[in-house]
C-alpha positions as CSV (number, residue, x, y, z in Angstrom):
1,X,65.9,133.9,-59.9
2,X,64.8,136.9,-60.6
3,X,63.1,138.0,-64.3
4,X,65.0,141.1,-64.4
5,X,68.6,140.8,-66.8
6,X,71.4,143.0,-67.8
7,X,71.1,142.5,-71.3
8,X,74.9,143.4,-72.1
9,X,75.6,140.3,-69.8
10,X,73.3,137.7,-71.2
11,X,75.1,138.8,-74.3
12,X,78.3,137.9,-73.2
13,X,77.0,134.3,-72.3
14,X,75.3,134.3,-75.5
15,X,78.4,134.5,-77.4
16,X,80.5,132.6,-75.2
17,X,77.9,129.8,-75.8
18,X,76.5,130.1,-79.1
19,X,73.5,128.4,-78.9
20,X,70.9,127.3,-81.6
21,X,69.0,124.8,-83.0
22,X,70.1,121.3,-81.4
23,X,70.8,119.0,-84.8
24,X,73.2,116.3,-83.3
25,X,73.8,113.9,-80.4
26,X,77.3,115.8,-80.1
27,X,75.2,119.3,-79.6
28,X,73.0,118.1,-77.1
29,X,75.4,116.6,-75.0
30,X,77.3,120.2,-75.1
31,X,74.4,121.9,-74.2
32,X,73.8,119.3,-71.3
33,X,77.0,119.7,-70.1
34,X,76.8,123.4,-69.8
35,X,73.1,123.2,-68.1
36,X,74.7,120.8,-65.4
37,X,77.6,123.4,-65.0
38,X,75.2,126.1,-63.9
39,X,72.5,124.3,-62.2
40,X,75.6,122.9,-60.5
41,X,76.3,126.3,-59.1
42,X,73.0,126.1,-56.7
43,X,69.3,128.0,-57.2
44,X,70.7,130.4,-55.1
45,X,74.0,131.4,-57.1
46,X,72.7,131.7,-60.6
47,X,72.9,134.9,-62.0
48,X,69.2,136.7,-63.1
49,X,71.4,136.0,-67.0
50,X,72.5,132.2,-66.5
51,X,68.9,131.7,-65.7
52,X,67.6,132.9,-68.9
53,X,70.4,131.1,-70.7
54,X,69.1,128.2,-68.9
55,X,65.4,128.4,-69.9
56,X,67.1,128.5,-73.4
57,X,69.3,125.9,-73.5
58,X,66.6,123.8,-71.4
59,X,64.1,124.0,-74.2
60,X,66.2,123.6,-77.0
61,X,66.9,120.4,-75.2
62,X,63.8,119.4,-74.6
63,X,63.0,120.1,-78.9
64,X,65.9,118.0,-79.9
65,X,65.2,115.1,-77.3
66,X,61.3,115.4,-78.5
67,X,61.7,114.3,-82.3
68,X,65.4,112.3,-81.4
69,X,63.5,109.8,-79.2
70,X,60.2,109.3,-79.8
71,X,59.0,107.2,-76.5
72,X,55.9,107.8,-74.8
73,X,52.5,107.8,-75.0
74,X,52.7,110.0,-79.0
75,X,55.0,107.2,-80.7
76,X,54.0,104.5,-82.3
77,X,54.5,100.9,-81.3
78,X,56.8,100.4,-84.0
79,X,58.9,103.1,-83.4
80,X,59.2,102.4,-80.5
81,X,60.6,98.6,-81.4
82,X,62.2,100.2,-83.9
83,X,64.4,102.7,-81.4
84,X,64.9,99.7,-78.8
85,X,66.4,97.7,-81.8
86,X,68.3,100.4,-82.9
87,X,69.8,101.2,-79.0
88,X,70.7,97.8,-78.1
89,X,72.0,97.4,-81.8
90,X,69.9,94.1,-82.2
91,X,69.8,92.3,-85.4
92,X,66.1,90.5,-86.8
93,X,67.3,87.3,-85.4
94,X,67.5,88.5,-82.4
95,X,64.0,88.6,-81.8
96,X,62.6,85.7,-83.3
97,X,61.8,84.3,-80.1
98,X,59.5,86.7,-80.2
99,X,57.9,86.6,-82.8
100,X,58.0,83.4,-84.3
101,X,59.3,83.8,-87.6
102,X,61.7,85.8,-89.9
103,X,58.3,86.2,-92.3
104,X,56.3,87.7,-89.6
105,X,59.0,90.2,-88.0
106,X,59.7,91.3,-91.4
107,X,56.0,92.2,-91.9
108,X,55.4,94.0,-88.5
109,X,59.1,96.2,-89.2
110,X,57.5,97.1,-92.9
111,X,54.5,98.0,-91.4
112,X,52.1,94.7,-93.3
113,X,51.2,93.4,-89.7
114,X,50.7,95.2,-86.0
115,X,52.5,93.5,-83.1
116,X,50.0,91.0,-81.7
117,X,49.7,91.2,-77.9
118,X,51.3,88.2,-77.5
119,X,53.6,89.7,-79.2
120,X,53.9,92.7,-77.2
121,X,53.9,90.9,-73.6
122,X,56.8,89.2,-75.2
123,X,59.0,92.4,-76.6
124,X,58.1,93.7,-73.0
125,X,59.6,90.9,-71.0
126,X,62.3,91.1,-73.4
127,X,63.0,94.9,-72.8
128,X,61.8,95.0,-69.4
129,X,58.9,97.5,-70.1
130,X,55.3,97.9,-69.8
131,X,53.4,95.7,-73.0
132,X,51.2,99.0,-73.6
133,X,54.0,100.6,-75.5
134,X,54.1,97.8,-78.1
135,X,49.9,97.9,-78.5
């Protein structure tokens, strides 16, 4: 691709796509679907204007997926139970066998107790992940 653009075209994309701030699940999906539909066209084929659209849409993306899903090494522990509770639509009683009690899940989910490593060896068997992302 090369940097150079016909601005008048990139335009045209522009508001055939209207794209902005990514604020919903819905968006993003729309947005993925149109940055499968040119990368689907192959490196070679992608106008010097769909790649800049690209870049775009590829970022704003990357902003909306950044503060949707928190994983990773920059969230916390309890978000991160918190997300994996929320994506396999668990209820609290669901994961006493992890931790023990209603009294004690209730404390680590208000923030009153951190998840033991025992604790977090168990919630990663459960969820099939590494323990590190619950200490």
């Amino acid at each position: 691709m090369t940097t150079q653009y016909n601005p008048k075209a990139y335009g045209e994309l522009l508001l055939n796509i209207l794209p902005g701030v990514i604020e919903t699940e819905e968006e993003n999906e729309k947005a993925l679907a149109i940055v499968e539909g040119i990368m689907d066209k192959g490196e070679d084929k992608i106008s010097p204007e769909e790649g800049r659209l690209l870049n775009l849409l590829v970022r704003l993306i990357e902003d909306f997926e950044d503060k949707a899903y928190p994983m990773g090494h920059i969230a916390k522990p309890l978000d991160i139970l918190k997300s994996l509770i929320s994506e396999h639509e668990l209820k609290q009683t669901d994961l006493l066998e992890v931790f023990g009690s209603q009294g004690t899940l209730s404390e680590v989910l208000n923030e009153k107790r951190n998840i033991s490593k025992t604790q977090a060896k168990r919630l990663a068997e459960r969820f099939n992940l590494t323990a590190d992302l619950f200490i």
